[in-house]
Every structure is written in C-alpha cells, then in structure tokens.
PDB file of N, H, CA, C and O in Angstrom:
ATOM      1  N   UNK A   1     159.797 113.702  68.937  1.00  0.00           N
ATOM      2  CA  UNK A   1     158.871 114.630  69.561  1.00  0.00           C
ATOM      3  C   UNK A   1     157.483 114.537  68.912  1.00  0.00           C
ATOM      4  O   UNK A   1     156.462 114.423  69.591  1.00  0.00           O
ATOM      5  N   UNK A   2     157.484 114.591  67.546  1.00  0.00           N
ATOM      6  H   UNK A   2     158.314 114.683  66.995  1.00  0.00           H
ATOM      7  CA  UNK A   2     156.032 114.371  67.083  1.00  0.00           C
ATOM      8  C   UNK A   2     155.508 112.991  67.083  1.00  0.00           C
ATOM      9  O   UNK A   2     154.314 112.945  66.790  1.00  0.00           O
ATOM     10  N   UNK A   3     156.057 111.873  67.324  1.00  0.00           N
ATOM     11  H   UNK A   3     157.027 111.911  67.562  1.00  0.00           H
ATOM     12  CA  UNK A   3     155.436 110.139  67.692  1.00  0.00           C
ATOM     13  C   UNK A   3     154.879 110.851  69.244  1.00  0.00           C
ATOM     14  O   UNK A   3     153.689 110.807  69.552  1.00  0.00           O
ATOM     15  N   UNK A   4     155.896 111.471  70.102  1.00  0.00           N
ATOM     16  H   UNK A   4     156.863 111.507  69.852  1.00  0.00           H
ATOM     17  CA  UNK A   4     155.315 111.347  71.426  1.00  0.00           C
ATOM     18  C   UNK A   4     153.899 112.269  71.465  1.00  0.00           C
ATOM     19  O   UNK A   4     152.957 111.907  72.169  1.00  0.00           O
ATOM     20  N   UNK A   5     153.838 113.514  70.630  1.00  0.00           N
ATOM     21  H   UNK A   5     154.604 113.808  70.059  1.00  0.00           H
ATOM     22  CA  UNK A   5     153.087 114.716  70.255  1.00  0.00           C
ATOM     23  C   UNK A   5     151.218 113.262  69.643  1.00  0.00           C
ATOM     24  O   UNK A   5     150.030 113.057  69.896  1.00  0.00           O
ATOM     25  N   UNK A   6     151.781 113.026  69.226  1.00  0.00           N
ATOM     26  H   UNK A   6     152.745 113.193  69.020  1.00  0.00           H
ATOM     27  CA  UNK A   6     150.369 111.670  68.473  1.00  0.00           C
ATOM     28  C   UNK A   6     149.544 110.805  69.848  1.00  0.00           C
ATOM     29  O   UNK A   6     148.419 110.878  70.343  1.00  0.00           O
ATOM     30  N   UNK A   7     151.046 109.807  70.179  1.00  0.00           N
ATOM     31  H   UNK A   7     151.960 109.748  69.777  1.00  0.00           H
ATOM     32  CA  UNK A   7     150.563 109.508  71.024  1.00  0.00           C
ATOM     33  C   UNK A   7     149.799 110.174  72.327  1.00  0.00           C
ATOM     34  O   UNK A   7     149.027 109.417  72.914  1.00  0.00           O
ATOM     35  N   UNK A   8     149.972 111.838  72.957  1.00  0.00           N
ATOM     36  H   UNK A   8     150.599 112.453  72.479  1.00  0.00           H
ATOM     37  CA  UNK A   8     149.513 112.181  73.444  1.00  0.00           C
ATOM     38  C   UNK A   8     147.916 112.267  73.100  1.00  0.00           C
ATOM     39  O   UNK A   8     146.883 112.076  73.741  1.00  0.00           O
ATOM     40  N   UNK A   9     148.086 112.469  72.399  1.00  0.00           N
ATOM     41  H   UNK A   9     148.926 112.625  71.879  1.00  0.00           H
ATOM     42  CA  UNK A   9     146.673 113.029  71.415  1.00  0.00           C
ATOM     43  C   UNK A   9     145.605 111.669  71.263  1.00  0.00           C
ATOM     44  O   UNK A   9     144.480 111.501  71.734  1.00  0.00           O
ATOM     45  N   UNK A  10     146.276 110.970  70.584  1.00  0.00           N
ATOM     46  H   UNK A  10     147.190 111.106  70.202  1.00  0.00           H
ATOM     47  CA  UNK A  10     145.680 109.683  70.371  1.00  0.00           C
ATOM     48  C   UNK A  10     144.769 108.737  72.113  1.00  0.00           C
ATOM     49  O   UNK A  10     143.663 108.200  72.038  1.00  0.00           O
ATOM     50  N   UNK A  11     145.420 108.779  73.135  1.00  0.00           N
ATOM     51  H   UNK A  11     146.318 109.215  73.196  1.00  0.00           H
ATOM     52  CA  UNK A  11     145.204 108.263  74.170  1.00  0.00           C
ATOM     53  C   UNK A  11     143.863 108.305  74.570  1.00  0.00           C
ATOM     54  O   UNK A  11     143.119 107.373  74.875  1.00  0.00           O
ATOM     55  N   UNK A  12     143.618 109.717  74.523  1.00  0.00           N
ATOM     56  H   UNK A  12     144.223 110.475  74.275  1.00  0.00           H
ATOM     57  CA  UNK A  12     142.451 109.857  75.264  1.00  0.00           C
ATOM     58  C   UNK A  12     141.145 109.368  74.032  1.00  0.00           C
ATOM     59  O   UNK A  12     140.114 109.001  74.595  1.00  0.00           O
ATOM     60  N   UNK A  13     141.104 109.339  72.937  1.00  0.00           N
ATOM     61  H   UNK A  13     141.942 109.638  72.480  1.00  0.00           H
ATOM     62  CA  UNK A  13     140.215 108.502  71.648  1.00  0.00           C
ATOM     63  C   UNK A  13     140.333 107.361  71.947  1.00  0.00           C
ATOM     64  O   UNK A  13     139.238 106.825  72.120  1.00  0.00           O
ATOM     65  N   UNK A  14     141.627 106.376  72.170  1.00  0.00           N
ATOM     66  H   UNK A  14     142.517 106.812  72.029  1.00  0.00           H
ATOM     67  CA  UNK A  14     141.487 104.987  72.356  1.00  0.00           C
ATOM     68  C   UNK A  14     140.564 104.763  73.674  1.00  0.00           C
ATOM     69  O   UNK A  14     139.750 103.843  73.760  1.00  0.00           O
ATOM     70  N   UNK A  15     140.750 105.531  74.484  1.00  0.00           N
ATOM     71  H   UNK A  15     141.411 106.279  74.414  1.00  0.00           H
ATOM     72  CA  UNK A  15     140.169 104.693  75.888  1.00  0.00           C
ATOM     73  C   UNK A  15     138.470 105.007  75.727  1.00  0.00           C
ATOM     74  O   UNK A  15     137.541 104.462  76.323  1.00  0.00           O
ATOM     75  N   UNK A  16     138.437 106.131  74.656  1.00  0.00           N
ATOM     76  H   UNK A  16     139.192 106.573  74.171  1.00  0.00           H
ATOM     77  CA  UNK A  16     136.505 106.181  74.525  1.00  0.00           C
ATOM     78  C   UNK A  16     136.182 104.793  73.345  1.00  0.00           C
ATOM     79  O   UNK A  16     135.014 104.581  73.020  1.00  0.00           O
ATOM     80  N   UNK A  17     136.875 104.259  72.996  1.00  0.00           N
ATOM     81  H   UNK A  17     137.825 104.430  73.259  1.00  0.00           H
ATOM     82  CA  UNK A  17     136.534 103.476  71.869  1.00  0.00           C
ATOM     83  C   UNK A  17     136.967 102.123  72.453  1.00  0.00           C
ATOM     84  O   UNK A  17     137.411 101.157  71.832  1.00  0.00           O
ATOM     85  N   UNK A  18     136.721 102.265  73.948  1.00  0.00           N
ATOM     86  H   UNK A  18     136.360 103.050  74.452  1.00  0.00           H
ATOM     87  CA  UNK A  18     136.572 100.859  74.397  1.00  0.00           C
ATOM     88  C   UNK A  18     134.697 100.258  74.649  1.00  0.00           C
ATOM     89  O   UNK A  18     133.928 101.104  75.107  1.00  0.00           O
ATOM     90  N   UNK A  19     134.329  99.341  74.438  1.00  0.00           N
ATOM     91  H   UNK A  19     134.954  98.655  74.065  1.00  0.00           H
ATOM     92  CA  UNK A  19     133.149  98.738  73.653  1.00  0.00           C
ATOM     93  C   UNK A  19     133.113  98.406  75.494  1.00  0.00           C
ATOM     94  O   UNK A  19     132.528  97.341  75.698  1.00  0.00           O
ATOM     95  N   UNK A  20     133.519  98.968  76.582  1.00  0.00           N
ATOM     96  H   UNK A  20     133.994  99.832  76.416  1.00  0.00           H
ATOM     97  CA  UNK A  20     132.483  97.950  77.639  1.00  0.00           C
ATOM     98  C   UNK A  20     132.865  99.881  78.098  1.00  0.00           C
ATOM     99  O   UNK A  20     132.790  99.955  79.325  1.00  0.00           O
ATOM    100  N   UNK A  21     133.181 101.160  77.543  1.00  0.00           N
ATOM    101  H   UNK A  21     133.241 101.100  76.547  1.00  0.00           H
ATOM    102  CA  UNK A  21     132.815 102.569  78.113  1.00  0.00           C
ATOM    103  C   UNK A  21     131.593 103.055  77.600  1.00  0.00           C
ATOM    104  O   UNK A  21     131.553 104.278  77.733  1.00  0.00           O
ATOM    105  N   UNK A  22     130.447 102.531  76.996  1.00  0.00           N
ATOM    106  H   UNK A  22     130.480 101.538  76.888  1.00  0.00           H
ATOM    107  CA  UNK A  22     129.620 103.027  76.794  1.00  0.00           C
ATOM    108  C   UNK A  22     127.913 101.986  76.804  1.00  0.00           C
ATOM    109  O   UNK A  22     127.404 101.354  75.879  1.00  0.00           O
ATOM    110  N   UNK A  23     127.699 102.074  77.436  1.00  0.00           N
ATOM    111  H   UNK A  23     128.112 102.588  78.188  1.00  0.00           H
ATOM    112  CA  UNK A  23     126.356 101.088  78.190  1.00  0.00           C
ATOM    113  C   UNK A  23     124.918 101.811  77.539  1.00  0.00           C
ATOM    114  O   UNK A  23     124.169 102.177  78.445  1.00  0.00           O
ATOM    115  N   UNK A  24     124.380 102.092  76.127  1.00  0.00           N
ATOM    116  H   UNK A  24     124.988 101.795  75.391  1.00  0.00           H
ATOM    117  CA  UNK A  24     123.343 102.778  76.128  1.00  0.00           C
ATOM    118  C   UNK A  24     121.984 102.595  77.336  1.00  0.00           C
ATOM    119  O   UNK A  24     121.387 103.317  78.134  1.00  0.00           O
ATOM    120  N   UNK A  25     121.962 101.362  76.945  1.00  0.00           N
ATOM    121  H   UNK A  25     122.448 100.775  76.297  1.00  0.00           H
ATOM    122  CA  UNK A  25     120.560 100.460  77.752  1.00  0.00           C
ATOM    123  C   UNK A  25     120.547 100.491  79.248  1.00  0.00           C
ATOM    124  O   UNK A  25     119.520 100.232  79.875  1.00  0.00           O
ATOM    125  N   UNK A  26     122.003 100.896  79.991  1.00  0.00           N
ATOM    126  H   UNK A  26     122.837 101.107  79.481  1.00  0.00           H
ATOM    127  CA  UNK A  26     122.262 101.168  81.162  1.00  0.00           C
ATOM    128  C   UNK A  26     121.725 102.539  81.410  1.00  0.00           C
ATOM    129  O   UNK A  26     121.010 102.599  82.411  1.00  0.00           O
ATOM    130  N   UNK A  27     121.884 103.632  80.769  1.00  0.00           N
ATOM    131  H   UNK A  27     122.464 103.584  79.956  1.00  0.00           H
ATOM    132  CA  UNK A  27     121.901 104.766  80.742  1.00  0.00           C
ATOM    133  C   UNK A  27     120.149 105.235  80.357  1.00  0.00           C
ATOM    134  O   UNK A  27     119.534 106.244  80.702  1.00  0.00           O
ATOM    135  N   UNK A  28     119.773 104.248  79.658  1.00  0.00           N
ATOM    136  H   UNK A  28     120.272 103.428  79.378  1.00  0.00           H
ATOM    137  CA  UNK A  28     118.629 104.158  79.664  1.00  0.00           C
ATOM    138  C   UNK A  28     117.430 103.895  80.495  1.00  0.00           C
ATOM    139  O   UNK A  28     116.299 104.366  80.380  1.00  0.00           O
ATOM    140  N   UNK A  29     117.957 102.951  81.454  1.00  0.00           N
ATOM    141  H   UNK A  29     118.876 102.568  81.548  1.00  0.00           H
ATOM    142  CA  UNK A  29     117.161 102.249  82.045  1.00  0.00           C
ATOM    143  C   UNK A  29     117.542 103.392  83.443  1.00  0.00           C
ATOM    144  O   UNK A  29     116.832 103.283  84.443  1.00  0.00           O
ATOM    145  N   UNK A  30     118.321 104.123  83.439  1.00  0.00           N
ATOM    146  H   UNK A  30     118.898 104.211  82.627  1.00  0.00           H
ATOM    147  CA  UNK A  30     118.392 104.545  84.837  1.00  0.00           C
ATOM    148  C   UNK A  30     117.606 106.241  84.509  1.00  0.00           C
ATOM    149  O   UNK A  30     117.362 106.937  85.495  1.00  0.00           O
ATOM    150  N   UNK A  31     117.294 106.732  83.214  1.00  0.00           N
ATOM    151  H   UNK A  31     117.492 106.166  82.414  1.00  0.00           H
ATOM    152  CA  UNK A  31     116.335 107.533  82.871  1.00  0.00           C
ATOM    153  C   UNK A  31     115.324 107.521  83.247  1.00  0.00           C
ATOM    154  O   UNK A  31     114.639 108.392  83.782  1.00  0.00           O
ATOM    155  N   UNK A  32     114.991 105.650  82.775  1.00  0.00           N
ATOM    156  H   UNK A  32     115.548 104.943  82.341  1.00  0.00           H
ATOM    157  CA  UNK A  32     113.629 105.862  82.802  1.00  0.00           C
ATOM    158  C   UNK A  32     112.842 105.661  84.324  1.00  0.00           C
ATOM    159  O   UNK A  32     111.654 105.933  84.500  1.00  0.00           O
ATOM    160  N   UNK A  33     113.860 105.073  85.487  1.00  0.00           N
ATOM    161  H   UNK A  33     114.825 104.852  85.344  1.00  0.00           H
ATOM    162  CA  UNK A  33     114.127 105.106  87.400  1.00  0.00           C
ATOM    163  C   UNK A  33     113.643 106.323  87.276  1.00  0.00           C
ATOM    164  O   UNK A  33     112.430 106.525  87.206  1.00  0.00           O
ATOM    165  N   UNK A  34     114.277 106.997  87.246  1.00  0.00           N
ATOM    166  H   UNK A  34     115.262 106.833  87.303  1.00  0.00           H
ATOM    167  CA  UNK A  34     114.412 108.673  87.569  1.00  0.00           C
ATOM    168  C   UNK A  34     113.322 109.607  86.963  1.00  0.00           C
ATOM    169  O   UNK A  34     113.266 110.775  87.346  1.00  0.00           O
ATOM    170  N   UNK A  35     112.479 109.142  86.054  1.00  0.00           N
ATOM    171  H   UNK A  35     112.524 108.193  85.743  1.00  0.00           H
ATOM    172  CA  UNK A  35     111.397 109.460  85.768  1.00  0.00           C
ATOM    173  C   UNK A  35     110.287 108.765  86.595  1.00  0.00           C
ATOM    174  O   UNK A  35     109.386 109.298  87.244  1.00  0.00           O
ATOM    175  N   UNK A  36     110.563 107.439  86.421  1.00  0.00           N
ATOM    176  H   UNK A  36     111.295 107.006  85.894  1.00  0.00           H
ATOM    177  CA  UNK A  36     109.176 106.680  87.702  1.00  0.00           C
ATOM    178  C   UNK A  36     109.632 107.776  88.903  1.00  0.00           C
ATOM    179  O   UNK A  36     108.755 108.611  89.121  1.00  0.00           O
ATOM    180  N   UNK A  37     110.569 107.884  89.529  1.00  0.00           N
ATOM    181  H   UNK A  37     111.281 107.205  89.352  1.00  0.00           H
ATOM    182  CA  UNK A  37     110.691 108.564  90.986  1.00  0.00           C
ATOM    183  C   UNK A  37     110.340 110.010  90.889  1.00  0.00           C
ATOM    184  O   UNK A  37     109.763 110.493  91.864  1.00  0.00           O
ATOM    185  N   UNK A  38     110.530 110.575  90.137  1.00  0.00           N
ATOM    186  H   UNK A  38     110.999 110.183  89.345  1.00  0.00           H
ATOM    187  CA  UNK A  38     109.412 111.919  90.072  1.00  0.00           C
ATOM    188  C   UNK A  38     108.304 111.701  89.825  1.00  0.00           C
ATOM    189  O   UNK A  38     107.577 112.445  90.484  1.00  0.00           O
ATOM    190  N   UNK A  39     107.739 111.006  89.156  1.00  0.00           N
ATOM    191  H   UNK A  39     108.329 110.402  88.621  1.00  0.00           H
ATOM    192  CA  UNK A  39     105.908 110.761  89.094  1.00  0.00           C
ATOM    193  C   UNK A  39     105.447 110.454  90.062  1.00  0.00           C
ATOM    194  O   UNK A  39     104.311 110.833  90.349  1.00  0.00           O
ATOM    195  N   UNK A  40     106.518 109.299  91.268  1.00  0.00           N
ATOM    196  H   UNK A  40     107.441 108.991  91.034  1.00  0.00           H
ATOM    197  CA  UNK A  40     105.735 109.251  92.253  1.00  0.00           C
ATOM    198  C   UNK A  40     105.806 110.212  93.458  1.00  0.00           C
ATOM    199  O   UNK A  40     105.076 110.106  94.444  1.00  0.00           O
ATOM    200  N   UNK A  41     107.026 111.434  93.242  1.00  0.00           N
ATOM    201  H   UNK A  41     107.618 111.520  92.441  1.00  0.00           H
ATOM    202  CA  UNK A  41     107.182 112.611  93.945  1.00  0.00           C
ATOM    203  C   UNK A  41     105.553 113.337  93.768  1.00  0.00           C
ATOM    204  O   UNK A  41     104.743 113.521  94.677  1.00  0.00           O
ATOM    205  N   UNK A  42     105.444 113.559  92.779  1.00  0.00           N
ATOM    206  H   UNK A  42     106.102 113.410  92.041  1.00  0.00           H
ATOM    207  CA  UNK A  42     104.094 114.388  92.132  1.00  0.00           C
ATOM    208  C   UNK A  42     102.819 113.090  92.849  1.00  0.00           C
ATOM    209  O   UNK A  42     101.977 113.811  93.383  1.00  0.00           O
ATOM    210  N   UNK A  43     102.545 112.165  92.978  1.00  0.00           N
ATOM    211  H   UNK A  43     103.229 111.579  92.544  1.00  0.00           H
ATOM    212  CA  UNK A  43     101.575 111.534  93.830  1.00  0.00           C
ATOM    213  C   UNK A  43     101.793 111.279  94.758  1.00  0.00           C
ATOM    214  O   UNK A  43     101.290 110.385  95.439  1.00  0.00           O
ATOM    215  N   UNK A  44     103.217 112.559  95.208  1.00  0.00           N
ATOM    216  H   UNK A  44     103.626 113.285  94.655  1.00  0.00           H
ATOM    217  CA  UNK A  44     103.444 112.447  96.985  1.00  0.00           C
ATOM    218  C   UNK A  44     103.147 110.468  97.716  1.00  0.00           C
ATOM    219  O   UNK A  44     102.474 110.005  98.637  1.00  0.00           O
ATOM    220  N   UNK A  45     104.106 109.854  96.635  1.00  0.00           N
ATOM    221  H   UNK A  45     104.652 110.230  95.887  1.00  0.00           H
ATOM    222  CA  UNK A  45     104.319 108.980  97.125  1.00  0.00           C
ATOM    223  C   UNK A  45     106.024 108.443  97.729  1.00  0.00           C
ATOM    224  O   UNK A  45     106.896 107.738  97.221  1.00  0.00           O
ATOM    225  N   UNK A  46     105.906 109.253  99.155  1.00  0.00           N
ATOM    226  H   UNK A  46     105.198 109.826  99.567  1.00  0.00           H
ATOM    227  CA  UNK A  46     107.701 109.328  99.111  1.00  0.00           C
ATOM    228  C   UNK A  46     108.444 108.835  99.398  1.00  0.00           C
ATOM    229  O   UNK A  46     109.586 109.222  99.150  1.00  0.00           O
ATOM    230  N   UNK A  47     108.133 107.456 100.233  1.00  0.00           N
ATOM    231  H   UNK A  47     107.205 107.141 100.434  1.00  0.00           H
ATOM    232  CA  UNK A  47     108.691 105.916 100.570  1.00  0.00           C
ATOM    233  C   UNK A  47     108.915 105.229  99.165  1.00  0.00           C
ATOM    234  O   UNK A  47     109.819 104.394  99.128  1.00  0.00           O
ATOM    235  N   UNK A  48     108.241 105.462  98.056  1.00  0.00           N
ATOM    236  H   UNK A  48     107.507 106.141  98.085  1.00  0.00           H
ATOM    237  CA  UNK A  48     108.646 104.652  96.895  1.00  0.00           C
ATOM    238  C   UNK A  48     109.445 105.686  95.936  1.00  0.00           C
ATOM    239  O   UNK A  48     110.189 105.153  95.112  1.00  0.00           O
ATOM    240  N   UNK A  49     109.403 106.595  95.941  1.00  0.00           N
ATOM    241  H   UNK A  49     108.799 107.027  96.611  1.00  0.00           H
ATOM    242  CA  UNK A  49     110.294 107.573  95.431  1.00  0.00           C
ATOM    243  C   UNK A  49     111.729 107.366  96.062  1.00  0.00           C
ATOM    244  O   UNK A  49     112.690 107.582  95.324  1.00  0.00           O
ATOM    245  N   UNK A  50     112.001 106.884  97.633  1.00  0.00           N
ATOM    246  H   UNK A  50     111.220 106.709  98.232  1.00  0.00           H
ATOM    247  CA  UNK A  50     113.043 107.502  98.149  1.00  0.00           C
ATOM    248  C   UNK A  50     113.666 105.669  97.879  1.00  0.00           C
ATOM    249  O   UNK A  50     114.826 105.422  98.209  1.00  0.00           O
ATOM    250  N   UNK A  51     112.946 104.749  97.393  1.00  0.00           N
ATOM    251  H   UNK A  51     112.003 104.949  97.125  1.00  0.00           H
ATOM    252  CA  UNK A  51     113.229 103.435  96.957  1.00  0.00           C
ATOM    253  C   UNK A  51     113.817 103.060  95.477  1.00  0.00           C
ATOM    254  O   UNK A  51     114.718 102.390  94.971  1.00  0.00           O
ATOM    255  N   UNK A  52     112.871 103.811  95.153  1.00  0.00           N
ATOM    256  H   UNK A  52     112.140 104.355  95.564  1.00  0.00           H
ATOM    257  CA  UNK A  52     114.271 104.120  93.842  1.00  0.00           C
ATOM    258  C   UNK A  52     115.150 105.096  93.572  1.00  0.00           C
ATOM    259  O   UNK A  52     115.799 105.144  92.527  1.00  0.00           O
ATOM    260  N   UNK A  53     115.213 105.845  94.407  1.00  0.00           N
ATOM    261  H   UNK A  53     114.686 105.806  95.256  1.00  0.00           H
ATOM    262  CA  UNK A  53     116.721 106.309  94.487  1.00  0.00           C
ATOM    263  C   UNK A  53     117.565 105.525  94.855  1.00  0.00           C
ATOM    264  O   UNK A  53     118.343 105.116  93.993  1.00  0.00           O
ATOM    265  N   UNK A  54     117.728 104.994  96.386  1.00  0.00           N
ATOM    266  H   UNK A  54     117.095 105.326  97.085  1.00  0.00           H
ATOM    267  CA  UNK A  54     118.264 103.561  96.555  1.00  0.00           C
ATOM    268  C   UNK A  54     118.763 103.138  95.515  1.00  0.00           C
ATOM    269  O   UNK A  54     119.875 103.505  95.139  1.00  0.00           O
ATOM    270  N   UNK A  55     117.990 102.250  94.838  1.00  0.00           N
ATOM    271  H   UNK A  55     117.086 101.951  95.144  1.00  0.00           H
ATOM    272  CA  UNK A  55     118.231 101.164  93.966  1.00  0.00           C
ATOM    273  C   UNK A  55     118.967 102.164  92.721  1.00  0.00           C
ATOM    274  O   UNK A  55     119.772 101.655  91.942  1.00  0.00           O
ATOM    275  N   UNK A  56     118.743 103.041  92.669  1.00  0.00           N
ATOM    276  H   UNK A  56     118.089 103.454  93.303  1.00  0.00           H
ATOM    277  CA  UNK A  56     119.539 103.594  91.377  1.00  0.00           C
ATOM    278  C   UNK A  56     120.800 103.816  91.998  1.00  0.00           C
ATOM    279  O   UNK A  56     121.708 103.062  91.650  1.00  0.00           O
ATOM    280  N   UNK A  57     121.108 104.913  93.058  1.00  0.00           N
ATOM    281  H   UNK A  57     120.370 105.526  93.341  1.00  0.00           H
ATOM    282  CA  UNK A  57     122.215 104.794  93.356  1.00  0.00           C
ATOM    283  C   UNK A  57     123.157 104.161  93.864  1.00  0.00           C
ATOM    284  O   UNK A  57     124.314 104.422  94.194  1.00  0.00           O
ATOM    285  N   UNK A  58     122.388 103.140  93.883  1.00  0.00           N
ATOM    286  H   UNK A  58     121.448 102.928  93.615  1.00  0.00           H
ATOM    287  CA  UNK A  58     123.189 101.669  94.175  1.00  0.00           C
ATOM    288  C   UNK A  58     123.566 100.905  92.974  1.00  0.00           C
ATOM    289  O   UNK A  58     124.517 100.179  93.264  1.00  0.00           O
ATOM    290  N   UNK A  59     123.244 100.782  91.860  1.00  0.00           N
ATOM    291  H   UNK A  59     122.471 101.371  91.624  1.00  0.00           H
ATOM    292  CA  UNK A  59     123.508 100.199  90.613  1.00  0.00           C
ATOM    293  C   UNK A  59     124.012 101.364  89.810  1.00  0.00           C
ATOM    294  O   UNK A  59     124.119 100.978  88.646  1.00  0.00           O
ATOM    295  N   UNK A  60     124.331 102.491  89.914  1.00  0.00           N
ATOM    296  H   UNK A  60     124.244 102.804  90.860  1.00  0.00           H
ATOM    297  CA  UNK A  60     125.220 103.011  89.152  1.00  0.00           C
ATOM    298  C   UNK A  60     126.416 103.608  89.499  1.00  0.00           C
ATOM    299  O   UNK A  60     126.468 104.227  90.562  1.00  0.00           O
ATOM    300  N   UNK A  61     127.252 103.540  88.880  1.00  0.00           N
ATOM    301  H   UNK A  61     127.209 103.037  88.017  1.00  0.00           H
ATOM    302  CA  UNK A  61     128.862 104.328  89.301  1.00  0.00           C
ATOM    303  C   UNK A  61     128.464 105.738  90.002  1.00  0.00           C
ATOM    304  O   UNK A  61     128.665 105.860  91.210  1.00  0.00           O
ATOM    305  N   UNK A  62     127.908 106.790  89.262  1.00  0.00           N
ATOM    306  H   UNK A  62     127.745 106.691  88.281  1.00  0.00           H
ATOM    307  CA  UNK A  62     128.000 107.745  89.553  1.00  0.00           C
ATOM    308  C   UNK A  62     126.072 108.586  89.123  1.00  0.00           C
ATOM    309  O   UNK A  62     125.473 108.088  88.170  1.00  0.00           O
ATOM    310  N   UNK A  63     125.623 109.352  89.638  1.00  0.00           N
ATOM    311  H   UNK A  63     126.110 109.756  90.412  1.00  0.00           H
ATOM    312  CA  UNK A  63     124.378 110.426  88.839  1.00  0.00           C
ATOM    313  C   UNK A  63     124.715 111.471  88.006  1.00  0.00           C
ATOM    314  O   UNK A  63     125.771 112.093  87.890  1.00  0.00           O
ATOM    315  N   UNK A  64     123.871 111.547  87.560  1.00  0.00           N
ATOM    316  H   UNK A  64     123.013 111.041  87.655  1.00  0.00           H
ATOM    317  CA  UNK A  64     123.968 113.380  86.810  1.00  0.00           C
ATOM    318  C   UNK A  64     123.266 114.227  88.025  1.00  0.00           C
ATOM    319  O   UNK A  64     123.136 115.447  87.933  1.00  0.00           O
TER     320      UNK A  64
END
C-alpha cells in the first residue's frame, strides 16, 4: 500500500520534469505577439492586430 501510496504521488513530478514540458523561449516569444497586437490595437491598427492573433493561435497549443 505505501509503494502504491509513492508511486501515486511521485507521477505527477515525473511528467513535469520532462525537458520537452517546458518551452521558456516559446512562452516568450508568444508574450512578446501579444504585446505587438495590443500596441497595434492602441494605433487602431486592426487588420494587423487581428494577424497576429492568427499566427499566435495557430502556433500555440492553447492561450492564457
């Protein structure tokens, strides 16, 4: 009962300490999209705003 009690426990740590679950530079680069697309909201530019949304939500799994 307590090997199975570990292994429960343990599972969900191994699968974050896989080296292709965490992408900084991915996560980065889709910050810094999402900042160009509000600056060009604010110069009411909204064909290129609504272009990188596109392209972001097309290259990432999921948004915040």
């Amino acid at each position: 009962m307590r090997m199975l009690t570990t292994l429960f426990f343990s599972l969900p740590i191994l699968s974050f300490s896989n080296s292709n679950y965490y992408e900084p530079e991915d996560w980065k680069k889709y910050h810094e999209q999402i900042n160009r697309a509000e600056n060009f909201i604010i110069d009411e530019q909204f064909q290129e705003t609504l272009n990188i949304y596109n392209d972001i939500f097309n290259s990432f799994d999921f948004s915040f």
